[in-house]
C-alpha positions as CSV (number, residue, x, y, z in Angstrom):
1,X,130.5,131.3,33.7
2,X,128.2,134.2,32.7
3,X,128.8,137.5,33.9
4,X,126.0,138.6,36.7
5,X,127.1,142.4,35.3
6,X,125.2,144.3,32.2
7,X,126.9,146.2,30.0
8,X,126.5,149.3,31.4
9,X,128.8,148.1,34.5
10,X,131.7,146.8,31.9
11,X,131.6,150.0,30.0
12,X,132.3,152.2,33.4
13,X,135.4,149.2,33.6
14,X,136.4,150.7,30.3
15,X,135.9,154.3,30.9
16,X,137.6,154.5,33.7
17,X,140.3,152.2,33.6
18,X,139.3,149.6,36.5
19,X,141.0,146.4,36.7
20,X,141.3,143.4,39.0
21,X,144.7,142.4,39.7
22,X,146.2,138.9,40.9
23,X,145.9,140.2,44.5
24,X,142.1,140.5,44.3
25,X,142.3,137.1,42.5
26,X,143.9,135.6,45.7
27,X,141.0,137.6,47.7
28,X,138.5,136.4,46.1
29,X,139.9,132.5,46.5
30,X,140.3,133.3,50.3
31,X,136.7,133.8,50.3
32,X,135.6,130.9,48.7
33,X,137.8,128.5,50.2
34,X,136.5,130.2,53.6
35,X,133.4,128.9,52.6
36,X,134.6,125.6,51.8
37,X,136.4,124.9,54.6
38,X,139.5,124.5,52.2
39,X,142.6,126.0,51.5
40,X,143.3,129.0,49.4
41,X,145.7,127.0,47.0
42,X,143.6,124.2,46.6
43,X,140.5,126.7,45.0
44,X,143.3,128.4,42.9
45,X,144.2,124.7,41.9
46,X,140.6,123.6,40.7
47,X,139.5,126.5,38.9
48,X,140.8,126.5,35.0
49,X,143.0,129.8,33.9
50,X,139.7,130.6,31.5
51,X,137.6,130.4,34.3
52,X,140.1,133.1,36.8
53,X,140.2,135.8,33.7
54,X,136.1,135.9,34.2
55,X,136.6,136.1,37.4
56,X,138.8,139.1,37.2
57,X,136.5,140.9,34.8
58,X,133.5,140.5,37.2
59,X,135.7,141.5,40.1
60,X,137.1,144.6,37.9
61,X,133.1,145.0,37.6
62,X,132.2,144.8,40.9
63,X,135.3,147.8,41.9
64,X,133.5,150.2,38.8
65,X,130.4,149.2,41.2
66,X,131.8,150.5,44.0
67,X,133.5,153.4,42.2
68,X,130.1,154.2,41.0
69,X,128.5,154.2,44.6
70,X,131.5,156.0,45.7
71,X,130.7,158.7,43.1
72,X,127.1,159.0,43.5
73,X,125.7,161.8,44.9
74,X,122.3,160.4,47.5
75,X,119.5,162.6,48.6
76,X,116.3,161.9,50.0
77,X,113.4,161.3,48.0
78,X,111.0,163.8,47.8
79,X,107.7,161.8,47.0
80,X,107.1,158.0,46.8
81,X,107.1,156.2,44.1
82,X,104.7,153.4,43.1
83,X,105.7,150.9,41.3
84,X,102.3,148.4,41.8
85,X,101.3,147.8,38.3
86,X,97.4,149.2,38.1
């Protein structure tokens, strides 16, 4: 599985420390197996151990995400912006 993430995300991971533990492992196989109508254990079960170590990374990604956004400081724009190629 290739990571959705750039490198920018995994280098805020490193800087500041951000990792996925096995409890958002289990969280993130609750999801899935929400959506397939299955059981928690039985996604853990399918998915090999190199496949779950991805999956942490991009969920460690996904927290330096949020960490960001947390961070961030939002104003309103002052003008628009146009992006239509002329």
């Amino acid at each position: 599985m290739n990571s959705m993430f750039s490198s920018p995300d995994r280098t805020i991971v490193a800087a500041e420390n951000i990792e996925a533990n096995e409890e958002d492992l289990k969280k993130e196989f609750e999801k899935m197996a929400q959506m397939y109508q299955m059981e928690a254990s039985q996604i853990e079960g399918m998915i090999p151990e190199e496949q779950k170590e991805n999956m942490k990374k991009d969920i460690a990604v996904q927290k330096a995400v949020e960490f960001v956004l947390d961070q961030a400081n939002v104003t309103e724009a002052t003008e628009e912006l146009d992006f239509e190629e002329k």
